[in-house]
C-alpha positions in Angstrom: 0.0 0.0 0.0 0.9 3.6 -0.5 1.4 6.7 1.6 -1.7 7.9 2.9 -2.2 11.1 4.0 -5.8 12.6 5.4 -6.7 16.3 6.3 -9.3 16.5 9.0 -11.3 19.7 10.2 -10.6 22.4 7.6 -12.9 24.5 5.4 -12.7 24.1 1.7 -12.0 26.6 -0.6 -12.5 25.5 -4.6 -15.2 28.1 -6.0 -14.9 26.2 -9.5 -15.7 22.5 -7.8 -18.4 24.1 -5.3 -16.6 24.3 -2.0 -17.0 28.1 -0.3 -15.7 27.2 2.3 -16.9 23.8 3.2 -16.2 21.9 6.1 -14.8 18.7 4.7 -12.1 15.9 5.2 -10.0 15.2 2.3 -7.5 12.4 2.1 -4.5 11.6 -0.4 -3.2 8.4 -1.5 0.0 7.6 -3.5 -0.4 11.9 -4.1 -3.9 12.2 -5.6 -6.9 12.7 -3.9 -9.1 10.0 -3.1 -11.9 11.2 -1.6 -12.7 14.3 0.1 -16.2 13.7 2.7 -17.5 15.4 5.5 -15.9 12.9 7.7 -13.4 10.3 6.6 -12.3 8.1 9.8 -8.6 7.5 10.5 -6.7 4.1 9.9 -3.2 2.7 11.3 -1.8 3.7 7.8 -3.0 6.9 7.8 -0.6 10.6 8.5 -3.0 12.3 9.9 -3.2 16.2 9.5 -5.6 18.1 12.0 -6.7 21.3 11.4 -9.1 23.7 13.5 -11.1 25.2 10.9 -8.3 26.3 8.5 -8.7 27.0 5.0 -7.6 24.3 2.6 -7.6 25.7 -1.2 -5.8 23.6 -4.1 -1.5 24.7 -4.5 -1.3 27.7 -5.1 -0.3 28.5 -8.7 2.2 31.6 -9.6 2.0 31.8 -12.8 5.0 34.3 -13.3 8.7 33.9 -11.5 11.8 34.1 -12.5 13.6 30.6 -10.6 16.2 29.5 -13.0 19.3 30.5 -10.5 21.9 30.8 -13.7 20.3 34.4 -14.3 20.9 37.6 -12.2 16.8 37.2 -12.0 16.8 33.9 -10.5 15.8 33.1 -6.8 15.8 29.5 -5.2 12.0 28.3 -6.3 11.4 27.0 -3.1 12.2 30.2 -1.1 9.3 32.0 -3.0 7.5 28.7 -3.5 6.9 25.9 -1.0 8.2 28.1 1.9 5.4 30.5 1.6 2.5 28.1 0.0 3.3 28.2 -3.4 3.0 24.5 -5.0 3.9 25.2 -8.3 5.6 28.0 -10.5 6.0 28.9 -14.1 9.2 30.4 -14.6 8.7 33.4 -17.3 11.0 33.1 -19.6 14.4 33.0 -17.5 16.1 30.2 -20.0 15.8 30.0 -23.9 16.3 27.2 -26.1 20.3 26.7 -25.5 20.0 26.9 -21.5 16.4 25.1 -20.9 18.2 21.8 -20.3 20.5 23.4 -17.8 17.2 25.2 -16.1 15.5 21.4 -16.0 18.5 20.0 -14.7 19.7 22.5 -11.8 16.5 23.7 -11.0 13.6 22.1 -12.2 14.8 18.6 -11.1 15.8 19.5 -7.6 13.2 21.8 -6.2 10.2 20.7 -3.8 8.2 23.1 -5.4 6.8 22.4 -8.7 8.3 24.6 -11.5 7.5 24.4 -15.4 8.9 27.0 -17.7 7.2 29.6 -20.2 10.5 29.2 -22.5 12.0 32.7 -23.9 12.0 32.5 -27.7 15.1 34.3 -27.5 18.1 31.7 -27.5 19.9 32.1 -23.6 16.4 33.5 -22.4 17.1 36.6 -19.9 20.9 35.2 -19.1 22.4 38.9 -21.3 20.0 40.9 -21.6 18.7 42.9 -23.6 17.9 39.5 -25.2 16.4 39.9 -28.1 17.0 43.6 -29.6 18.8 41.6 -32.5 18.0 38.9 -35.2 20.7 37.0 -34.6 19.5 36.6 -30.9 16.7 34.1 -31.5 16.5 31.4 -33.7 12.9 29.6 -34.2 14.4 26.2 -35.9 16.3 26.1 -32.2 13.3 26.9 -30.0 11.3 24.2 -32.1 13.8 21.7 -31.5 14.2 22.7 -27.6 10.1 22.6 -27.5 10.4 18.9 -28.7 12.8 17.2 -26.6 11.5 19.0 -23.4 7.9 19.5 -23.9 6.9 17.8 -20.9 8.7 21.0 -18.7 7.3 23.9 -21.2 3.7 25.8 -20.9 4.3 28.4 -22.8 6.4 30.7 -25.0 7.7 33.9 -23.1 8.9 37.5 -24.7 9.6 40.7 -23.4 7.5 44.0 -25.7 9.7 46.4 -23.9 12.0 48.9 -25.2 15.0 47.5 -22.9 14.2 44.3 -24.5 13.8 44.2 -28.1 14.9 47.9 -28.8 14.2 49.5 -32.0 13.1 45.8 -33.6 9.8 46.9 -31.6 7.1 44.2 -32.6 9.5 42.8 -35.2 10.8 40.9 -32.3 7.7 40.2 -30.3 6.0 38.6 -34.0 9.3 36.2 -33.6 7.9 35.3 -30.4 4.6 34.6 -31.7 5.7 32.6 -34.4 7.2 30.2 -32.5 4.0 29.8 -30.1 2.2 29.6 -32.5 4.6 26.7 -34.6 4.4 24.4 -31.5 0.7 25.1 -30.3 1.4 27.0 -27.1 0.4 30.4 -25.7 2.8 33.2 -26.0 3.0 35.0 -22.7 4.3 38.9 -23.6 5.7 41.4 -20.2 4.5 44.6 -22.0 6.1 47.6 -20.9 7.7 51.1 -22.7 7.1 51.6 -25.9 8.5 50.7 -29.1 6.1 48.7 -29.4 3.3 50.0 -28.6 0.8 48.4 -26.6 -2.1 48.1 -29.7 0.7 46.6 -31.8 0.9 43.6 -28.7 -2.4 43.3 -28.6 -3.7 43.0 -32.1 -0.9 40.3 -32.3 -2.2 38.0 -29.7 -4.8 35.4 -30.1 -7.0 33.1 -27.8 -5.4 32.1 -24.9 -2.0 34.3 -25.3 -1.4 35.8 -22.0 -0.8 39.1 -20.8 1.6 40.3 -18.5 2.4 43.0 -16.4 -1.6 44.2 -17.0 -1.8 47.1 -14.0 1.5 48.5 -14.5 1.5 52.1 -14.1 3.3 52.7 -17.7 2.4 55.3 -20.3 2.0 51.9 -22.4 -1.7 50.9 -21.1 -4.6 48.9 -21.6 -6.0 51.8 -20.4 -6.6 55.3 -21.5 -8.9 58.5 -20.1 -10.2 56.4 -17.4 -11.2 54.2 -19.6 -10.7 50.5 -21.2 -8.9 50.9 -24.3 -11.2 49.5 -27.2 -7.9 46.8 -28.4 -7.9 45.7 -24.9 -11.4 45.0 -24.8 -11.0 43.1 -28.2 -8.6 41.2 -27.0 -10.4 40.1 -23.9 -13.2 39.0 -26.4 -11.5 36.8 -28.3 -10.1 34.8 -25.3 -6.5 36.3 -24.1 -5.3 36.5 -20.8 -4.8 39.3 -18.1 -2.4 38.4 -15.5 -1.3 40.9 -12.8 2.7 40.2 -12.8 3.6 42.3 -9.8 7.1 42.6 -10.0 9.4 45.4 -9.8 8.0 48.2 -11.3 4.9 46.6 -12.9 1.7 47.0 -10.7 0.2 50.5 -9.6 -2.8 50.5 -6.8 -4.8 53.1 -8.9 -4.5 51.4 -12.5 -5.6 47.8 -10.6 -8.6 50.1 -8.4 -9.3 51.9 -12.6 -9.3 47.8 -14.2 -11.7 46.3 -11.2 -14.0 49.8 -11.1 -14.4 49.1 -14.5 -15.1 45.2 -14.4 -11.8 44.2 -16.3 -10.6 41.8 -13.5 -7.4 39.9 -14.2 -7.8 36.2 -15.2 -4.6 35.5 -13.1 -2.9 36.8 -10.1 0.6 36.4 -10.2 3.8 37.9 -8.7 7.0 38.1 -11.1 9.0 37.2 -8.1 13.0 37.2 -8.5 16.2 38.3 -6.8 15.3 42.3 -6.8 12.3 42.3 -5.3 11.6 39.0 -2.8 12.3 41.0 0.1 9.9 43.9 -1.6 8.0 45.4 -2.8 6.4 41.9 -4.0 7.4 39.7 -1.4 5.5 36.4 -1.9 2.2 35.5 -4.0 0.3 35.3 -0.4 1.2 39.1 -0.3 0.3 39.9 -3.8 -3.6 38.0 -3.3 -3.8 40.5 0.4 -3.0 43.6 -2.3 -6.2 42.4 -4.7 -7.9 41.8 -1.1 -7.5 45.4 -0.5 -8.3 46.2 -3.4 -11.7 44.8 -2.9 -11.9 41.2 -4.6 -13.8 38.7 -2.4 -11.2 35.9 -0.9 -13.3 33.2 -3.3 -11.7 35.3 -6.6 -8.3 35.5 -5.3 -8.4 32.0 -4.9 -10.2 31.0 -8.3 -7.2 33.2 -9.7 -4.3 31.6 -8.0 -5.4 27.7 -8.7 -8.3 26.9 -11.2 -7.4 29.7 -13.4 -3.9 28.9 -14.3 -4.3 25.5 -14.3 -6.7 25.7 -16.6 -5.4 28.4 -19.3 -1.3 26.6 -18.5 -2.8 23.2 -19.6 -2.1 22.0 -15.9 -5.1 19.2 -16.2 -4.3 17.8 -13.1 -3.5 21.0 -10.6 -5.6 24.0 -9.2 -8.7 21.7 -8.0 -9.9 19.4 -5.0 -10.9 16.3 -6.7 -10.5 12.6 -7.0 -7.8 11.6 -9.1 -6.0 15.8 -9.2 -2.8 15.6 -7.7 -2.6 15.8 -4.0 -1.4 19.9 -3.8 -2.7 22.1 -1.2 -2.2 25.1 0.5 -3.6 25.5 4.3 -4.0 29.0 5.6 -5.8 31.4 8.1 -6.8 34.8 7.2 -5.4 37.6 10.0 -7.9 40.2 10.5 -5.8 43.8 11.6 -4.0 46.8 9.8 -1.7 46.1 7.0 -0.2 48.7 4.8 0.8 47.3 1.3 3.1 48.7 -1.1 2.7 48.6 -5.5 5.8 48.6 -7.6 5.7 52.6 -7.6 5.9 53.3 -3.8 2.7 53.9 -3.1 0.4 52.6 -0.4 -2.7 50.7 0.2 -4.4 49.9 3.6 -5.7 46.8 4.3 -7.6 44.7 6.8 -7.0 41.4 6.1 -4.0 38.9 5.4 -3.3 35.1 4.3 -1.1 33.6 6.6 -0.1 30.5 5.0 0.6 27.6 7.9 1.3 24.4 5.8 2.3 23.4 1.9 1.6 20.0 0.9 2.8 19.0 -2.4 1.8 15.4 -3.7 0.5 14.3 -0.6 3.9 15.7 1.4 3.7 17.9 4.0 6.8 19.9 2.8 6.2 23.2 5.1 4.0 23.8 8.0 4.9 26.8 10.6 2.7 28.5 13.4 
């Protein structure tokens, strides 16, 4: 027989399966869930977990880090990830075609945490940047090849629409992107940023199920213009890409995400853009990105929907962001501190809050890899 691991006494959190906040037992075998009842009695072969009314959501999901430790970017996965309730990552881009092996083998291969990787197009990824301001810095026969042998570790393509990216190229660069995603049937993620190119070049490029990055950044370079939603952003939304907050460094302004949700364009993911520069702030962990949308003013049930189901479902992850027979066994167990909390955005600014997750175990496959008062 397998390991056996069961959850007692916590309140369920999976908006997309029905549990809001459900008192229910939940009990993995051989790391997938096998049943999850309002009582499930113990047995000798049993780890037993006991909770006092704790919320139990599926792994948290960050959809956008930067964990491949060969770049200036990179940060251990499982500081930012296990340590803090994060199950599973995608790394943004951080290796390219030459250096994914290395990323699968140093990192990916060795962490707790589960990573995956949204592979630059540009050949070393972000390891000299700016990585793809030239031709001759990405080559599409290479990324095909690189897609092929390692497609089990890849989600998506990544690329940078920045100036201090692809300089004057502009969306010459980004369309190289593209074609790749779109040679190998994946979604190309795009960081958007300071013009060239502009931000209604990026958008008209992207298709269902292309991702957006960086979406309440604080940037001339909007979805968002005179208070309003700009008319290619809405188009894009209609036709099925994705908005995904990307805190990072200098990429997520309090009054552009208070602007999106006044206006009803929420963000389809939440995610942080963790790396080396900004761990220790202003991002800090995905727990402290969801408090920020909190104070903001989304319900608890959307952060969550945005952190698990969501991703999983837009990344391909089949198997990840739900509580259900046969999923894999990823959860993360928290308790929601009521108090005063100031937040801070990428631009220094702050935003008062009144509540906070305060993540007290990680369990990845049916391991209990992180549990702290």
């Amino acid at each position: 027989m397998g390991k056996k691991l069961l959850i007692q006494g916590g309140c369920l959190i999976d908006p997309a399966r029905g549990y809001t906040r459900m008192k229910k037992d939940i009990l993995i075998e051989d790391g997938c869930f096998t049943n999850i009842d309002t009582c499930i009695e113990t047995a000798e072969d049993m780890e037993v977990l006991t909770l006092d009314g704790e919320y139990v959501a599926p792994g948290f999901i960050d959809a956008h880090a930067h964990v491949y430790r060969a770049v200036s970017l990179g940060i251990a996965a499982d500081e930012i990830g296990v340590a803090n309730g994060t199950t599973t990552i995608m790394d943004a881009g951080s290796a390219g075609p030459l250096n994914i092996e290395d990323f699968i083998e140093q990192d990916i291969k060795t962490s707790k945490t589960r990573i995956y990787a949204a592979m630059h197009y540009a050949k070393t990824g972000l390891l000299n940047p700016p990585e793809a301001d030239e031709p001759d810095k990405y080559d599409l026969d290479l990324g095909i090849k690189a897609y092929e042998k390692y497609k089990d570790h890849i989600l998506a393509i990544k690329a940078r629409a920045s100036n201090s990216c692809v300089g004057q190229l502009g969306i010459t660069s980004v369309k190289a992107g593209k074609s790749l995603a779109k040679s190998i049937g994946l979604p190309l993620m795009v960081h958007i940023g300071n013009m060239p190119p502009e931000i209604e070049e990026v958008l008209d490029l992207l298709e269902e199920g292309d991702i957006v990055t960086h979406a309440f950044h604080g940037k001339k370079n909007s979805l968002f213009a005179a208070g309003q939603i700009k008319s290619e952003t809405q188009a894009a939304r209609e036709r099925g890409v994705i908005f995904d907050v990307g805190h990072g460094k200098d990429s997520f302004h309090f009054k552009v995400g208070a602007l999106a949700k006044e206006l009803g364009f929420y963000p389809d993911m939440i995610s942080t853009d963790l790396h080396s520069q900004n761990y220790k702030g202003p991002v800090f962990s995905l727990s402290i990105t969801m408090d920020k949308m909190l104070a903001l003013g989304y319900d608890l049930e959307t952060c969550i929907d945005r952190v698990t189901e969501k991703p999983a479902k837009y990344l391909g992850l089949l198997k990840l962001g739900k509580i259900e027979e046969g999923a894999l066994g990823d959860l993360t167990i928290f308790t929601i501190k009521k108090g005063s909390f100031d937040f801070k955005d990428s631009n220094d600014n702050t935003l008062h809050g009144i509540h906070s997750i305060h993540v007290k175990h990680t369990i990845v496959g049916g391991d209990i890899v992180m549990s702290k008062g």
